[in-house]
N, C-alpha and C positions, 0 to 999 in steps of 0.2 A: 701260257694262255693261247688259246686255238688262235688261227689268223681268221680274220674278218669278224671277231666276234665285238662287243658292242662295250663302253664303260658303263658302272652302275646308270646312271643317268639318261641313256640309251640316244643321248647327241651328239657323241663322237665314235669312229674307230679306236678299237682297243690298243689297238700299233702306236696311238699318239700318244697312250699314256704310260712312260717307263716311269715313271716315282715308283721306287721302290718300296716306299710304303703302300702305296697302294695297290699293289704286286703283295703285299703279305696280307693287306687287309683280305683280299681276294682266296688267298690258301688258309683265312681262317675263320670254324664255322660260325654261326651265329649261334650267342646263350644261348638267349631265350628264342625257342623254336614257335612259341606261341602269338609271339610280338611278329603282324604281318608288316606292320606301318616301317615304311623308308624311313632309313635318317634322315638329319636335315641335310644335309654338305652332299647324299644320291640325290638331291631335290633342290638345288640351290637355286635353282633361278625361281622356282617355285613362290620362293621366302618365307616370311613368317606368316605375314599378313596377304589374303588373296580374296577379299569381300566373300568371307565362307563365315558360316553359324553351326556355331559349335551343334551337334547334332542333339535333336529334342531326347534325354532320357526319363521316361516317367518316375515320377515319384512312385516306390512303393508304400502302399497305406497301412499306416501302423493299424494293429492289431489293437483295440479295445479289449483294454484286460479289468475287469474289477469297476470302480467307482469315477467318476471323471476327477480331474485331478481338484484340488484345492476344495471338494465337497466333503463336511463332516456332518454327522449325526451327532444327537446329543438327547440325553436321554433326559427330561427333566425332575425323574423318579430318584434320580442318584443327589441332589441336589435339597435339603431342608430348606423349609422357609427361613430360619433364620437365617441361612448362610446366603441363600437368595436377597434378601433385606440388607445384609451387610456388604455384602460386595462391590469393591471396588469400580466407580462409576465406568469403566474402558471396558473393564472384562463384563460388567452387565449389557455394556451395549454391544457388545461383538456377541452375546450368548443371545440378547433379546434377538438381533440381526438370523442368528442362524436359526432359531424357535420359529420364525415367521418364517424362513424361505422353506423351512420344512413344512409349515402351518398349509402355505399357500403350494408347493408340490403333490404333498399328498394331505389334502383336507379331511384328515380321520377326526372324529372328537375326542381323542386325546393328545393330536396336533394344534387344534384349534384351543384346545381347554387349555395346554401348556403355553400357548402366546396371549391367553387372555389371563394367566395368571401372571406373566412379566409384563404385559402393559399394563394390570392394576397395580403390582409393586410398582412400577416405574411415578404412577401420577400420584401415589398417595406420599413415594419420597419426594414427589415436587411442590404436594402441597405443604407437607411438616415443614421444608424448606424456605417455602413463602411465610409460614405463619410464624419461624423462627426469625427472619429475617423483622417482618415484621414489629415483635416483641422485641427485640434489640434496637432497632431505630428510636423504636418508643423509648426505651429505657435509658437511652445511651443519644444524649442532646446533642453530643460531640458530631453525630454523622447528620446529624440535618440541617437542612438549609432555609428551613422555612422563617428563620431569624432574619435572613436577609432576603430571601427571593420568596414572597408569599407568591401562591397559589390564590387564593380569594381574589374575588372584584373588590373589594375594600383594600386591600395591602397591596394589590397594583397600583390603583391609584394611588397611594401615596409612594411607592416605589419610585413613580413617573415622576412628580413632585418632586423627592428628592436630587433624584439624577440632574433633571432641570435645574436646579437650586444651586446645585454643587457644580453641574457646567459653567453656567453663567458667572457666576462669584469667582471664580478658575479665571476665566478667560480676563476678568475685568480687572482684577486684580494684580494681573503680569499684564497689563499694558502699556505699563512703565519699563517692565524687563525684556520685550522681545514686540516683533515686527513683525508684517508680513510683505513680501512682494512678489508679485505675478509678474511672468513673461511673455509677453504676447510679442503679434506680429499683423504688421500691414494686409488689409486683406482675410484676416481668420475671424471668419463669422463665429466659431465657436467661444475666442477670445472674445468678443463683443459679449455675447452671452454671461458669460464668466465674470465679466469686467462690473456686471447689473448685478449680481449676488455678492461680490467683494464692496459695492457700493454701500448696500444693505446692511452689510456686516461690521463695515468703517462706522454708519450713522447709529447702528446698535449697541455695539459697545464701544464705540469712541477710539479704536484702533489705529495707528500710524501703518497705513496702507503706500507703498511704492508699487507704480508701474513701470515697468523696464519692454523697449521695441528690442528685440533679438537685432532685427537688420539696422540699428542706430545704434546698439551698443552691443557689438559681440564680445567684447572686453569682457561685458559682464556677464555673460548668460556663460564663457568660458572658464571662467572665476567658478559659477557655483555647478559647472556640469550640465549644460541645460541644452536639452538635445531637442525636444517638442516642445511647442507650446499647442493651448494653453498649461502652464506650468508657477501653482504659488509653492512658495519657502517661506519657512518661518527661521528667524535670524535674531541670535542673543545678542541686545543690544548690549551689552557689558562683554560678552566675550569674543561677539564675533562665529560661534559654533552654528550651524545650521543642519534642518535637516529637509527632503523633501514631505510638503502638503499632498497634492494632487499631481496629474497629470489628465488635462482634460475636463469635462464641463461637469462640476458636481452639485447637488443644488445648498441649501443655507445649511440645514440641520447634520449634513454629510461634513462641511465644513468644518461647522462649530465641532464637534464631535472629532475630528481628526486635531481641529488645534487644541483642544482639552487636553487630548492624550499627548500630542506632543509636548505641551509644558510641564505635563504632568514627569514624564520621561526625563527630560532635559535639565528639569530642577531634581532629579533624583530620587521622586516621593516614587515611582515605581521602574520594576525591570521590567525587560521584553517578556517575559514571564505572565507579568503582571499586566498585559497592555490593554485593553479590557475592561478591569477591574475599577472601580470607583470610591474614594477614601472612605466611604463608609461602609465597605466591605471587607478592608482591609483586616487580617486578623480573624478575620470570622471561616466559616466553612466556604466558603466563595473563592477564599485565598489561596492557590495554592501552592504558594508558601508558606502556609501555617503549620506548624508541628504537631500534633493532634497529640496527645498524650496517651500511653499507653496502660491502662487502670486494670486489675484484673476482673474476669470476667464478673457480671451482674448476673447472679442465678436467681437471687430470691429479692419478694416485695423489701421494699423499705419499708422501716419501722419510723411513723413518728417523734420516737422518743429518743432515733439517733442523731 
């Protein structure tokens, strides 16, 4: 190496650097003749990172060749009405789908005449579908409800009637078997409130109502889990099982209505399933739990004489 000449990196004399390898790296040429860019290790102070952006290269723009991607044609000449009629509801709707995007691209009249011939298929199988649906309800007692949930202003009211009938007699009935008691607290005007519809409820059906103060007996409100008040439970006098009422101010009919079902629950006449449901619905179409029975299909009129 000549004297006074420079190391790659051109910040020191060539003199200070005897490594022998890089004394050979120097007597040997470079592959690639094309590649101008410095190593890293000629650039080392450099580094990797030098707040630099990688330099902008444009995209080049693809060539548009033929049809854009994911667009089909379809011819609807290739296609019978029957097999149109028949067709599997997925595949009619991806074919009606494409009939229309062609309809509405290019509005030829036999664009448009081909999407007005899938949207008249389309509604006339939705009406045979209504009317079969129909004729089978009728036919077939098993799938309606109107046995137990009329429709009419006469079968409401007595619907109402019932429900009211069967609350009442419920509640009054287990007032020998279970309790209620609310947890209130010094100071909660909501409590006060609450306390005036649990009053009502004592004098109507004759109920053994307990009040519990949270801040005089934390014993108890940690007994049955009782984090808020206002807060009632209903509690089986014979075993002891409880579950929560409310949380918070609810008015009478909200009440009676939540203790129904709880007793109803509690004595095992229904599941969480069933919670909802009212003993005279039980077993009918309302239940569902019922097993509905499986008959082969009803094609033709009954015969009187079967």
């Amino acid at each position: 190496m000549a004297q006074g000449s420079v190391c790659p990196s051109g910040h020191c004399p060539a003199s200070s650097l005897s490594d022998p390898v890089t004394q050979a790296q120097d007597s040997v040429s470079p592959v690639n003749e094309q590649d101008n860019e410095k190593p890293f290790f000629s650039d080392r102070k450099h580094g990797w990172y030098w707040y630099e952006k990688e330099p902008f290269k444009p995209e080049e723009k693809k060539k548009k060749e033929g049809k854009p991607p994911g667009r089909v044609n379809v011819n609807l000449d290739d296609y019978t009405y029957q097999e149109l009629w028949n067709m599997y509801p997925d595949d009619f709707q991806k074919l009606l789908n494409i009939v229309m995007k062609q309809a509405v691209q290019e509005p030829t009249v036999k664009n448009v005449k081909d999407y007005l011939t899938m949207q008249d298929i389309s509604r006339r199988k939705s009406v045979m579908f209504a009317n079969v649906v129909g004729y089978v309800g009728q036919t077939n007692p098993d799938f309606s409800i109107n046995d137990t949930y009329p429709i009419t202003a006469p079968g409401r009211r007595s619907l109402t009637a019932m429900e009211f009938e069967e609350k009442n007699n419920t509640i009054r009935d287990a007032r020998d078997q279970f309790a209620l008691i609310m947890f209130s607290e010094e100071g909660c005007k909501f409590c006060e409130s609450q306390s005036g519809i649990l009053a009502y409820f004592e004098d109507y059906f004759n109920w053994p109502i307990r009040s519990i103060d949270i801040g005089r007996q934390p014993n108890m409100a940690a007994r049955f889990n009782v984090e808020k008040v206002p807060e009632i439970i209903i509690v089986s006098r014979d075993t002891g099982a409880y579950m929560p009422i409310s949380v918070g101010t609810i008015s009478m009919n909200e009440l009676k209505d939540r203790v129904y079902r709880s007793i109803r629950l509690m004595q095992g006449g229904i599941s969480p399933g069933q919670w909802y449901l009212h003993d005279f619905e039980k077993n009918t179409n309302m239940d569902p739990l019922k097993v509905v029975r499986r008959d082969p299909a009803n094609t033709t009129i009954r015969s009187s004489e079967q």
